[in-house]
Phi, psi and omega in degrees: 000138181240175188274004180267330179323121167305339175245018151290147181249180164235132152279147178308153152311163186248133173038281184339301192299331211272113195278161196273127189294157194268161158315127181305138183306171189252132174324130180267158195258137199264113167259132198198158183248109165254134155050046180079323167277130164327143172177138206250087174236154174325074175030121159073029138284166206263168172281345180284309189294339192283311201274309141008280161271007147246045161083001221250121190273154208200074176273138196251146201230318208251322197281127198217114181321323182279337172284169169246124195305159152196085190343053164326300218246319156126341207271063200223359182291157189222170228225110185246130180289123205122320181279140175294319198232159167307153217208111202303072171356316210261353174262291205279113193306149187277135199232104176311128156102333192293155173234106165277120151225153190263001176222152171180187198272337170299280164307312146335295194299284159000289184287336178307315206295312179294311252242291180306305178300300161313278181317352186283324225239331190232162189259118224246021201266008173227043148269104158328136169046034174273339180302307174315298188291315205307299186309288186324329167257013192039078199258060167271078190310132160244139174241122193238137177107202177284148180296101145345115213301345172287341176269351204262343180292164199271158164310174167228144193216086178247005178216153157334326211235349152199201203200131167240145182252113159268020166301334215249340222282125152244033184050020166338309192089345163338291207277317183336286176300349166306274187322299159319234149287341179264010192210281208277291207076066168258300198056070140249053169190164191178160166265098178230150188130170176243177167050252188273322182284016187268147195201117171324123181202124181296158208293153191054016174057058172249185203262167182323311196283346185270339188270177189277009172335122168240043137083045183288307198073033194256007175269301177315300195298252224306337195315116182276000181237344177101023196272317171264099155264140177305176197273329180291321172321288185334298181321295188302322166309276152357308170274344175099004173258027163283096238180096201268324176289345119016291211269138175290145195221134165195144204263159162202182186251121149345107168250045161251008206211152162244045192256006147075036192276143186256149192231171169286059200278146192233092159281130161203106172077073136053048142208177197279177184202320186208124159269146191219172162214151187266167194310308175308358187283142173246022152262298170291324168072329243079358164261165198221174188249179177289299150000263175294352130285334204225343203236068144277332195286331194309313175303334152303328191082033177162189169300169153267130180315126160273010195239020162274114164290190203303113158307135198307131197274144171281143178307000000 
């Protein structure tokens, strides 16, 4: 056989062979003033990453280190001296010469304001530390009329594996982008409709098991509000045996694959109740496949119960 032969190959070089890529050049550093300190950050950080590293919290509701931002919810603006309007922290890139400030009375009235509106329409009572944020901006939603058609829809529950409330839904654009390009690559799900009719919705509104959904649950990891949970939480909610103070978080490695992703196992009263992965992982970024989110219960030895009570306090 010769190298005129069609069907001859080359095998690749080997490692050895192989010239070494040179190291990336180091970012130039960008000068700017936050909140009165002086502070030097890396070229093409966001202004949320800037204030970050200086400790300084800036909260996000739409924003996810793994995601592309896409300034949903607002409530992460800041105040750029120069700018007409407030200017989204989680987007916008640091600029030589800008004066940030991350609190202001503009900034405040602003974040009271987004916090107040979400809160008028939607129901927030299992978005973690949103109770937290209302208060700190002193956020007191008044509700009048009739009940809010967002609030007023039933959960939708069409599969085993999870639950969707858009009771709960604030358009973040998370599970899309989850869902999209920045994760899964499915696309069975998108926003669609405008204005008050804009909605999570699978393609033709058809129910999940009919859409290209492929049951990852990397739309659940991301959700900031709980309006998408699995279904046994849900259940355990419902029942009144969901007890969070309960529970254990312990990391181990996914044994269905050998692609080593690590999860999170969430025990309560010695069974499993939820798997997660963390974000911080650089295998998983946070996201899992349906396998290593849902294919747990063989370890309970079955579904989990949703009717275990409260364990007894000891004598």
């Amino acid at each position: 056989m010769t190298t005129d032969d069609p069907i001859w190959f080359r095998l690749p070089p080997a490692p050895s062979q192989v010239p070494a890529r040179p190291p990336e050049p180091p970012a130039a550093a960008v000068d700017l003033v936050i909140d009165g300190r002086p502070v030097a950050v890396p070229e093409g950080q966001t202004i949320l990453d800037a204030c970050r590293g200086l400790g300084i919290h800036v909260p996000t509701l739409c924003q996810l280190d793994t995601l592309t931002p896409v300034n949903a919810c607002r409530i992460c603006v800041v105040e750029m001296e120069g700018a007409r309007t407030l200017v989204p922290a989680c987007s916008r890139r640091v600029e030589a010469g800008m004066q940030i400030r991350s609190r202001s009375t503009r900034v405040d009235r602003a974040r009271r304001m987004v916090l107040e509106l979400l809160a008028s329409s939607v129901d927030l009572s299992t978005a973690p530390g949103l109770d937290a944020m209302m208060a700190t901006y002193g956020a007191t939603p008044e509700r009048h009329g009739p009940r809010a058609a967002t609030v007023a829809q039933p959960p939708l529950i069409d599969n085993a594996l999870y639950m969707r409330d858009y009771s709960k839904c604030i358009l973040c654009y998370k599970c899309v982008e989850a869902c999209g390009t920045d994760a899964q690559h499915t696309f069975a799900i998108a926003v669609a409709g405008r204005g008050f009719d804009a909605h999570v919705a699978t393609e033709w509104q058809v129910a999940l098991p009919e859409s290209a959904c492929v049951y990852c649950g990397n739309c659940i990891g991301v959700c900031p509000t709980g309006a998408l949970m699995p279904q046994h939480e849900y259940d355990m909610r419902q029942a009144g045996t969901w007890a969070p103070e309960r529970q254990e978080a312990t990391d181990t490695t996914c044994p269905y694959c050998g692609v080593g992703c690590t999860l999170t196992v969430h025990t309560q009263d010695d069974r499993i109740v939820k798997v997660t992965s963390p974000i911080e992982s650089e295998v998983t970024h946070g996201s899992l496949c349906v396998k290593g989110r849902f294919g747990f219960e063989y370890a309970n030895g079955g579904r989990p119960s949703t009717d275990d009570q409260p364990a007894a306090a000891e004598p």
